[in-house]
C-alpha positions in Angstrom: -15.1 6.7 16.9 -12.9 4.6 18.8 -14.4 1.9 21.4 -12.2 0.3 24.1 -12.3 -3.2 25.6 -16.0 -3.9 23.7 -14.6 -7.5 22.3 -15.1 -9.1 18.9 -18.6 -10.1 18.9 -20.0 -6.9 20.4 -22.0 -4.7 18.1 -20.1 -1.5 18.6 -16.6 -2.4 17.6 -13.9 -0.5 15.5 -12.3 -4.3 14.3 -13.4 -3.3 9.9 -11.0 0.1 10.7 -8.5 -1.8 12.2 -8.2 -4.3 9.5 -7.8 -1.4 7.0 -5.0 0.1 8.7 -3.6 -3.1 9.4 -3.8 -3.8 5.4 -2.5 -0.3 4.6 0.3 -0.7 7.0 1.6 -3.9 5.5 1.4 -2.5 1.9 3.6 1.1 3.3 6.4 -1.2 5.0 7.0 -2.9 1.4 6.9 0.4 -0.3 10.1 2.9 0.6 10.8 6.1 -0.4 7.8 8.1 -1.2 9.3 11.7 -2.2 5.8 13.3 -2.9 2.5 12.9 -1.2 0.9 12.6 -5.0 2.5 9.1 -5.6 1.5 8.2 -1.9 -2.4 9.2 -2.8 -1.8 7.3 -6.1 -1.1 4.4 -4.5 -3.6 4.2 -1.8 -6.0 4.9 -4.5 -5.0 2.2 -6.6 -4.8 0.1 -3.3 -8.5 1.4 -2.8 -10.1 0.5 -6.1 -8.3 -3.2 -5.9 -10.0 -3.9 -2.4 -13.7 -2.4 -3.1 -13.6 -3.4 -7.0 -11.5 -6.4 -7.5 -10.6 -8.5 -4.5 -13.1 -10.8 -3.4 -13.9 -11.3 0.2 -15.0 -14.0 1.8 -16.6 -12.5 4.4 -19.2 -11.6 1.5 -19.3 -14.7 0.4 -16.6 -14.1 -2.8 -17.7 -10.8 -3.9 -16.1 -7.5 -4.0 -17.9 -5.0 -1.9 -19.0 -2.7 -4.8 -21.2 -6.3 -5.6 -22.2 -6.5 -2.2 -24.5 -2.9 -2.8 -25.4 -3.6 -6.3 -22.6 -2.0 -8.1 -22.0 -4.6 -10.8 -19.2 -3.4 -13.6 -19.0 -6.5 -15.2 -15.5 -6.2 -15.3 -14.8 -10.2 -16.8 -11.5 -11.8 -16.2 -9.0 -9.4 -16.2 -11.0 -6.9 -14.0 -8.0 -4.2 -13.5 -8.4 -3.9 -17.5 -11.6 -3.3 -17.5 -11.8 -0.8 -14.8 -8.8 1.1 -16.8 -10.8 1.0 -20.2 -13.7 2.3 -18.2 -11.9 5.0 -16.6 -10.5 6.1 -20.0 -13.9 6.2 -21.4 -14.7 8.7 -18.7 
């Protein structure tokens, strides 16, 4: 749903889908030239697992969102490593 004119601090707002298409929209200006829509949805995939795996947020006070629910990968250091090893085990 999209809600018109509510204002930041109301409770029925669409500002978290906004900031993903704003965040998706600066990542597509950068990247020119997609010729098939498989590198496009390997990309935003990519672009998916960095935000909800690996990129802290300080809205949730430095963790990712998967460690906001409970999904905890222990992924170390070099956490875009560790999710490839994992996703090779599987």
């Amino acid at each position: 749903y999209h809600f018109r004119y509510t204002g930041i601090q109301s409770r029925e707002n669409n500002n978290r889908i906004e900031r993903l298409n704003s965040n998706i929209k600066e990542r597509y200006k950068i990247m020119r030239g997609f010729k098939k829509v498989k590198t496009c949805q390997i990309i935003i995939d990519g672009w998916r697992n960095y935000y909800n795996l690996i990129r802290p947020h300080l809205g949730l006070n430095g963790m990712t969102p998967a460690e906001a629910i409970g999904m905890n990968f222990e992924l170390g250091k070099n956490k875009w490593l560790s999710l490839l090893k994992l996703s090779s085990k599987n």
